[in-house]
C-alpha positions, 0 to 999 in steps of 0.5 A: 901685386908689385907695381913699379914705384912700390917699396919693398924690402931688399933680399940681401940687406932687408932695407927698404927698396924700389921696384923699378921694373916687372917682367912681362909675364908679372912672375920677376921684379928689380929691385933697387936698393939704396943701401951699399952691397958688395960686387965682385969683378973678375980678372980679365984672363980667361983661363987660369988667372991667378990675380984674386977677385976684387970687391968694392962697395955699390949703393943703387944695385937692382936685385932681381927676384921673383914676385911672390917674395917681393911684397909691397910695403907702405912708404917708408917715411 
């Protein structure tokens, strides 16, 4: 079982995270990483823009995932 304030391993880079939030139904948890992810952001024309997607680096994201695979760690330090 994941509570808010347990530690656990970040899908995408397997750093050691936060869980900061379980749905109510205790099936999904967010995740935040300390680590730095990538994020794309859009254009803001709808259709047919041609300007390319830009990506920038982010530390802090929340990973949403669900709670059979996000198993709790002991702290980490």
């Amino acid at each position: 079982m994941v509570k808010i304030g347990d530690y656990a391993r970040c899908p995408q880079c397997n750093q050691m995270g936060r869980v900061v939030w379980v749905s109510q139904d205790e099936k999904r948890a967010g995740i935040r990483c300390p680590g730095h992810h990538s994020q794309l952001s859009r254009g803001l024309s709808k259709f047919g823009s041609t300007a390319r997607p830009q990506t920038k680096s982010q530390k802090n994201m929340v990973f949403l995932m669900e709670i059979e695979m996000a198993t709790p760690v002991s702290a980490h330090r």
